[in-house]
C-alpha positions in Angstrom: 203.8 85.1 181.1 206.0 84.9 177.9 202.9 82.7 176.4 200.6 84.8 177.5 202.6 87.7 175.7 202.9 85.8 172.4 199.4 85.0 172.2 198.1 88.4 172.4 200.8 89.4 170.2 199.4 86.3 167.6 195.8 87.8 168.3 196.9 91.1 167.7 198.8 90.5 164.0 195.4 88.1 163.3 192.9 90.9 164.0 194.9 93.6 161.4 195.0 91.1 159.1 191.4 90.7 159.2 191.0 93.9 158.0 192.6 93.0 154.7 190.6 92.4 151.5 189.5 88.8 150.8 191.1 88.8 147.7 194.5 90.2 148.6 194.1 87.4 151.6 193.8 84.8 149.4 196.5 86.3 147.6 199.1 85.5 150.7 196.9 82.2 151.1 198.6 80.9 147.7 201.9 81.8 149.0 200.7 79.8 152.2 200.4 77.2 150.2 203.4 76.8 148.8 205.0 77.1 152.4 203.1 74.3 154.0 203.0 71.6 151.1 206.5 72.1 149.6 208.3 73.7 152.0 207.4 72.3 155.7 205.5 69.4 154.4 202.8 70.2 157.5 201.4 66.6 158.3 201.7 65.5 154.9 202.6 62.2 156.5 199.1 62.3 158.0 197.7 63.1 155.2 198.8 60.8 152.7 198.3 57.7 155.3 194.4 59.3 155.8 193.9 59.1 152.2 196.0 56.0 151.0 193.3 54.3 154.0 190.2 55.8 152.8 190.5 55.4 148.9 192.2 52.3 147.9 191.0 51.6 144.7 192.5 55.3 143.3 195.6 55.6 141.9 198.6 57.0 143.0 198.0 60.2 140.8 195.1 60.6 141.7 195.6 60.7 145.6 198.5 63.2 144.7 195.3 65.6 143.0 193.0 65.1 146.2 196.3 65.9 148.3 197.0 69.1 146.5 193.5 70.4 145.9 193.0 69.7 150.2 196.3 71.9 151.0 195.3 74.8 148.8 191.5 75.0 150.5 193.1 74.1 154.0 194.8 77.8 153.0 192.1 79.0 151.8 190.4 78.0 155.2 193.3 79.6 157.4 192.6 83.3 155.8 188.9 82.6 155.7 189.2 81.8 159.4 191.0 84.9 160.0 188.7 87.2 158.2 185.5 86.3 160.8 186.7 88.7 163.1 185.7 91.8 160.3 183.7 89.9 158.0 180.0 91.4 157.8 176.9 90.0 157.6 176.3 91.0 154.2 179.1 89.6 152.9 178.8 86.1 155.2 175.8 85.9 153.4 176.4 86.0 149.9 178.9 83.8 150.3 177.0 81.1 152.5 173.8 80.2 151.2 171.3 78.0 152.7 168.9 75.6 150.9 165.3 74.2 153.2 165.2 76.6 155.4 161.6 76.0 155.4 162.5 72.6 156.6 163.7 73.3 159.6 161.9 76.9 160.1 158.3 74.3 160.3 159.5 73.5 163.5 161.2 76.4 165.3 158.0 78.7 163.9 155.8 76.2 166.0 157.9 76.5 168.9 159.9 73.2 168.4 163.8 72.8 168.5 166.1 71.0 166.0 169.3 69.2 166.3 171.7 70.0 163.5 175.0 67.5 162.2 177.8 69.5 161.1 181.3 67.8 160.8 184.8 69.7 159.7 183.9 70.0 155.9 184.2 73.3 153.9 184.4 76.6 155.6 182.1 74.8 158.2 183.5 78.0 160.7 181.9 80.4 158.3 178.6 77.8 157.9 178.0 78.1 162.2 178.4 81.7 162.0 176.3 82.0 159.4 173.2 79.8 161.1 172.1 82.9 163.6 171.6 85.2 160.3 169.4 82.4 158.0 167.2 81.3 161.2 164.5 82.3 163.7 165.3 80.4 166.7 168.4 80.6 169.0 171.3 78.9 168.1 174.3 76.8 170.0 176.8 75.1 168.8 178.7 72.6 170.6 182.4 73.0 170.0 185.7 71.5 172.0 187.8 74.4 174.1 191.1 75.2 172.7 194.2 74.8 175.5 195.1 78.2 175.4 192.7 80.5 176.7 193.6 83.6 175.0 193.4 81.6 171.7 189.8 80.4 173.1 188.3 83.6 173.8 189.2 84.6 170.6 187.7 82.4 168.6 184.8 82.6 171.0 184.5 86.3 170.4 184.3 85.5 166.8 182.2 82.6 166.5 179.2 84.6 168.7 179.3 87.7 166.9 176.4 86.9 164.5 173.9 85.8 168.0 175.7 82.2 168.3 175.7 81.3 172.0 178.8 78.7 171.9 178.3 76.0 174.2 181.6 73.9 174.9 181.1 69.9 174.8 180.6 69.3 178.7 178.4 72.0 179.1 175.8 70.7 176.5 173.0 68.9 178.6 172.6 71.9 181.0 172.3 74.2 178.0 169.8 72.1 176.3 168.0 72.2 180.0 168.0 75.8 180.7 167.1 76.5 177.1 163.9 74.1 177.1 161.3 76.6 176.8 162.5 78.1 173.7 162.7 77.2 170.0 166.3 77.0 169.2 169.4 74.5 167.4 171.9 73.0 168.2 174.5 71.8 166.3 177.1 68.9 166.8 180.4 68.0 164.7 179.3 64.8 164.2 182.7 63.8 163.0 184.8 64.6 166.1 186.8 61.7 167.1 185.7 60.8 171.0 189.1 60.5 173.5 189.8 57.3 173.5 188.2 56.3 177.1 185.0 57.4 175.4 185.5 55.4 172.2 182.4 53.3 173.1 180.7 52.7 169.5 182.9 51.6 166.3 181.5 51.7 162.5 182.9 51.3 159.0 184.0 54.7 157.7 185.8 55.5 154.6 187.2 51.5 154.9 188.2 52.3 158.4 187.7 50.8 161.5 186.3 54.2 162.8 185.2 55.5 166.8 181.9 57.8 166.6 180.5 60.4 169.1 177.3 58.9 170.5 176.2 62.7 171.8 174.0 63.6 169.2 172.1 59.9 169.2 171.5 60.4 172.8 170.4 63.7 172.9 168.2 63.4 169.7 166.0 59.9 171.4 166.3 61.9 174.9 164.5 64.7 173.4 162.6 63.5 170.0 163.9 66.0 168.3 164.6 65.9 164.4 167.7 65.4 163.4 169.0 67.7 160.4 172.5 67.0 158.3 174.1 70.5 157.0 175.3 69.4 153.9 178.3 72.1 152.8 178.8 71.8 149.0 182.2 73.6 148.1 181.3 75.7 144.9 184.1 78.1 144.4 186.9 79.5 146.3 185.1 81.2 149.3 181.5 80.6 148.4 179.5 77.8 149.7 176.1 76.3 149.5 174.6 74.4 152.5 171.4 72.3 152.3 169.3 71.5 155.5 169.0 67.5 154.7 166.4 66.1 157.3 167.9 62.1 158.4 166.1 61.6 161.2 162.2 63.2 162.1 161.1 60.8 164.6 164.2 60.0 166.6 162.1 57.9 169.4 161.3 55.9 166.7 164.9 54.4 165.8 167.2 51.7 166.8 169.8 51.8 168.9 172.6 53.4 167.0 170.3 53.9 163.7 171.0 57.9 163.9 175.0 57.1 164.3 174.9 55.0 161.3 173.0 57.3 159.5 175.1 60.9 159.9 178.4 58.8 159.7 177.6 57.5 156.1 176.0 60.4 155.4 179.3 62.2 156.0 180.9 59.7 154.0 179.2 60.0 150.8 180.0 63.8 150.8 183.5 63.5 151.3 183.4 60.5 148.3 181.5 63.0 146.0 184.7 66.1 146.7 187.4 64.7 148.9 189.4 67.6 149.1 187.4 69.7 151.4 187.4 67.0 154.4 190.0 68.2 157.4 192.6 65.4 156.5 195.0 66.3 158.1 193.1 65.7 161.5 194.7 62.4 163.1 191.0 60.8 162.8 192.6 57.3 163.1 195.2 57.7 166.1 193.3 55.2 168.2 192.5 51.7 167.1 189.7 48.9 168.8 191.2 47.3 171.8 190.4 43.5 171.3 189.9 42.0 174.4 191.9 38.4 174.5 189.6 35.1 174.8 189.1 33.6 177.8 190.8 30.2 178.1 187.2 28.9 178.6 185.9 30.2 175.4 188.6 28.7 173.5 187.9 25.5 174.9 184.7 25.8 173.5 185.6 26.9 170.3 188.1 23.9 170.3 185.3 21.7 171.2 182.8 23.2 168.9 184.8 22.5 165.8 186.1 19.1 166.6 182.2 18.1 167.2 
C-alpha cells in the first residue's frame, strides 16, 4: 500500500513537472547532471567497463569525453521523457523529423505492413511517439512491461497518446495476427538484451561477445515483410533527425540469421559515428556464453587427431 502511495505520489510530481517549459527543464536537467555524475556516480562503474569494452583503441581522455557527453544527454533524456505527458504534436514534430517516408509509405499505401528496428539511441521515446503523426498505417511498438504497474500505465498512457497501440513483448504474435488485414508497423528494439534462457544466437558487437533478440528475424521471414532501420541522428539538444534506412526488402529471401547480423552492425556503426547517445549505462553485457565442456570422447579425438 505504501508503494502503491509513493508511486502515485512520483506520478503525480512527474505530470506537474511536465507542464514546465522545455527550456527551464533542461535548465534543472544541467543541475541533474551534476547530481548523477559527480555526486552519486549513478552506474558510472557500468559505464566506464561498457565503454573501456567497446572502444579499446581510444584513449583514456577520450573515453572520459564520451562518458560525460552520455551523462549530460541521459539528463537531457530524463526531462525529455518527462515532458511526453504535455508535449504536443506540433511541437513533437518540429523537433523529430523524418527522412523516406516515401519509403516505407509505398508499402502501407498499397496495403502492405513494415517491420521497423529501433534500439535505445537518442530520444528513441520521443522517435515511437512521433511514428503515429509521420505515417498512414497503424502503428505498434513492442516494448518490455515495467515491474510496477502504476509506473507501467503511466508510461503507457503516454507512449499511446499520439495513436500508438503499445503491444508488450509476449503479446506480439497475436497482435501481428489480429492486425493481418490492415496496413500497419511494428517496431522492435532491436538492441534489447534477451534473459538469459533465451540467449540463443551470439555475434560480434562493439568487440563484444554479444546475445541478440532473434524476434524481429523470425517475424520478418514468417511474414516477408520489409525490414526498415530508424536511424536517430542526435543534431542538437532536443531535436532529432530519423531516416527510414530499408536493410532488408525481401526477407524470405535471406539466410538464416542474415537480418540479425544486419540490424546489429547496423546499430553498431551508429553508435561508432556518436557514442554518447547509446543507453550505456544499460548492463548489456551481464550475461556471458556458457561453454559447454568437451566430452572425454571428443578429446580423445582431438588427441588422436594431432598425434596422427
Amino acid at each position: 500500500m505504501i508503494n502503491k502511495s509513493l508511486s502515485y505520489l512520483g506520478i503525480f510530481l512527474l505530470n506537474a513537472l511536465s507542464l514546465l517549459p522545455l527550456f527551464l527543464l533542461y535548465r534543472s536537467a544541467d543541475a541533474f547532471y551534476l547530481l548523477i555524475f559527480y555526486v552519486f556516480k549513478y552506474r558510472r562503474k557500468v559505464v566506464k567497463e561498457n565503454l573501456y569494452h567497446a572502444f579499446p583503441d581510444k584513449s583514456a581522455a577520450e573515453l572520459n569525453a564520451i562518458e560525460k557527453e552520455y551523462y549530460k544527454f541521459l539528463s537531457s533524456l530524463f526531462v525529455e521523457v518527462i515532458k511526453m505527458k504535455s508535449i504536443s504534436k506540433k511541437e513533437l514534430s518540429k523537433r523529430v523529423k523524418f527522412k523516406n517516408v516515401d519509403l516505407v509509405e509505398a508499402y502501407l499505401q498499397n496495403n502492405e505492413s513494415v517491420l521497423f528496428c529501433s534500439s535505445h539511441y537518442g530520444n528513441y521515446e520521443w522517435v515511437c511517439m512521433a511514428i503515429g503523426l509521420n505515417f498512414s498505417g497503424q502503428h505498434y511498438p513492442i516494448y518490455k512491461p515495467l515491474s510496477s504497474e502504476e509506473f507501467d500505465n503511466w508510461f503507457l498512457t503516454m507512449r499511446s497518446k499520439f495513436g500508438n497501440n503499445m503491444v508488450a513483448m509476449r503479446q506480439t504474435l497475436r497482435a501481428i495476427q489480429s492486425s493481418k488485414g490492415s496496413a500497419n508497423m511494428f517496431t522492435f528494439g532491436s538492441d534489447q538484451a534477451p534473459a538469459k534462457e533465451e540467449s540463443i544466437y551470439w555475434t560480434n558487437f562493439l568487440n563484444q561477445e554479444t546475445s541478440v533478440q532473434l524476434g524481429i528475424e523470425k517475424i520478418a521471414k514468417k511474414t516477408n515483410r520489409p525490414v526498415f532501420y530508424l536511424k536517430i541522428n542526435y543534431l542538437k539538444r532536443g531535436y532529432y533527425e530519423v531516416d527510414c534506412v530499408p536493410i532488408c526488402l525481401h526477407p524470405d529471401q535471406t539466410a538464416e540469421f542474415e537480418i540479425t547480423e544486419a540490424h546489429t552492425h547496423f546499430l553498431e556503426e551508429m553508435i561508432q559515428e556518436k557514442p554518447a547517445y547509446w543507453l550505456w549505462s544499460h548492463r548489456r553485457w551481464k550475461h556471458k556464453q556458457e561453454r559447454k565442456a568437451p566430452k572425454i570422447e571428443e578429446l580423445r579425438q582431438d588427441l588422436s587427431d594431432s598425434m596422427a
